[in-house]
C-alpha positions in Angstrom: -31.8 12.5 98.3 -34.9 14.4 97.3 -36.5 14.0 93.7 -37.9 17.6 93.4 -39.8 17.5 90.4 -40.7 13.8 90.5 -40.2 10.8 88.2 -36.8 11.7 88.1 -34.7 8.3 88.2 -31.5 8.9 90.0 -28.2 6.5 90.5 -25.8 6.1 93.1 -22.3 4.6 93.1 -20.0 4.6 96.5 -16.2 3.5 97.0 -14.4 2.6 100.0 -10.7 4.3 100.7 -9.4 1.9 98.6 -11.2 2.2 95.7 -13.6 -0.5 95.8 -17.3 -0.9 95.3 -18.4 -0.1 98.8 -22.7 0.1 98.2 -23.5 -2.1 101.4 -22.4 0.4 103.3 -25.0 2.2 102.6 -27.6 -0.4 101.9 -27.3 -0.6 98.9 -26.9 -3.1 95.9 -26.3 -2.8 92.5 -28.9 -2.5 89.7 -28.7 -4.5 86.4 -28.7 -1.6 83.5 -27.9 1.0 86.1 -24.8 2.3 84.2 -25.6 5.9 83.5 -22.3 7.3 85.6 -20.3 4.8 83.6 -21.4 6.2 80.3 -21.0 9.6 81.1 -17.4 9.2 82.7 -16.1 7.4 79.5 -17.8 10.1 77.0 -14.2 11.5 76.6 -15.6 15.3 77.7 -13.4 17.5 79.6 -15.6 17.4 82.5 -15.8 13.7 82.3 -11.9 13.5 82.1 -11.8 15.9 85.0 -14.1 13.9 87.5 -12.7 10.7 85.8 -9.2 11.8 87.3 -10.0 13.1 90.8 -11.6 9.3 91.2 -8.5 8.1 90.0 -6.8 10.0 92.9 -9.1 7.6 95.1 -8.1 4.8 93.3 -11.3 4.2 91.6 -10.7 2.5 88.4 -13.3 4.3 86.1 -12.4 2.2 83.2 -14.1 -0.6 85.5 -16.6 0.7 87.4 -19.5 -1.7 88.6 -23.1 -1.3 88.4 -24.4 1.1 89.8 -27.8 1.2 92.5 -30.9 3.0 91.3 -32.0 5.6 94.0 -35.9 4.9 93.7 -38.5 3.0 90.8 -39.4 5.5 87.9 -43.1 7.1 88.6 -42.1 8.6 92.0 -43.6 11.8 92.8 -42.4 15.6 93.4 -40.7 15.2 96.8 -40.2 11.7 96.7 -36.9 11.3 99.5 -35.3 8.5 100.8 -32.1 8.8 103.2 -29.1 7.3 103.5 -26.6 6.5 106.4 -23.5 4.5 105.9 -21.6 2.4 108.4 -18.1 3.1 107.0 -16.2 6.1 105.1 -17.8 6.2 101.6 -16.8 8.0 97.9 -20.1 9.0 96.7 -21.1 9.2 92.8 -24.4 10.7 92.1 -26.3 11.4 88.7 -29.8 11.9 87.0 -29.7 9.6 83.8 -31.1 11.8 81.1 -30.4 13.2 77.7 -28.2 16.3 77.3 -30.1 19.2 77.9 -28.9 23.0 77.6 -29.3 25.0 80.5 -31.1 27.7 78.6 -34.3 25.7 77.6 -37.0 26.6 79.8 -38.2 23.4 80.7 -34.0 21.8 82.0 -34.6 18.8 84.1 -34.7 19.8 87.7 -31.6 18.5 90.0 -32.0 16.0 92.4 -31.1 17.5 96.2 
């Protein structure tokens, strides 16, 4: 994962095949607050409903989802990376917590890579 822009905050969810948390796999644990992906799949959007069905496909239960891991502290700079390699099959969940932003301001947030 790259932060491009820096001081981007970024969180990270991963499932196993069955559905379960599964963020040792990568390393990972989870991070009290970090519930961005939570909020935005229970928003009631159709692209919330959409991703909040195909993870229902892979028995993720998005009704109950746990806490998710923060990618890196808040301050970092532009090109801040930090890798990841997991020691079983994984379901990954990525977002950048933010406020709604249009696409045709200028000044979007940048995407994390």
């Amino acid at each position: 994962m790259i932060d491009r822009e820096g001081d981007q905050c970024g969180e990270l969810l991963a499932f196993d095949d069955n559905g379960r948390e599964a963020l040792a796999a990568l390393g990972l644990q989870g991070s009290a607050g970090a519930d961005f992906i939570g909020h935005l799949l229970s928003d009631g959007s159709r692209e919330s409903l959409h991703v909040a069905s195909g993870l229902g496909k892979r028995r993720v239960d998005c009704r109950h989802l746990p806490p998710a891991a923060r990618l890196w502290p808040a301050g970092t700079p532009a090109g801040f990376s930090r890798a990841f390699t997991s020691s079983a099959a994984v379901l990954v969940v990525v977002a950048a917590p933010g406020a709604r932003w249009p696409w045709t301001r200028s000044n979007a947030p940048a995407n994390c890579a």
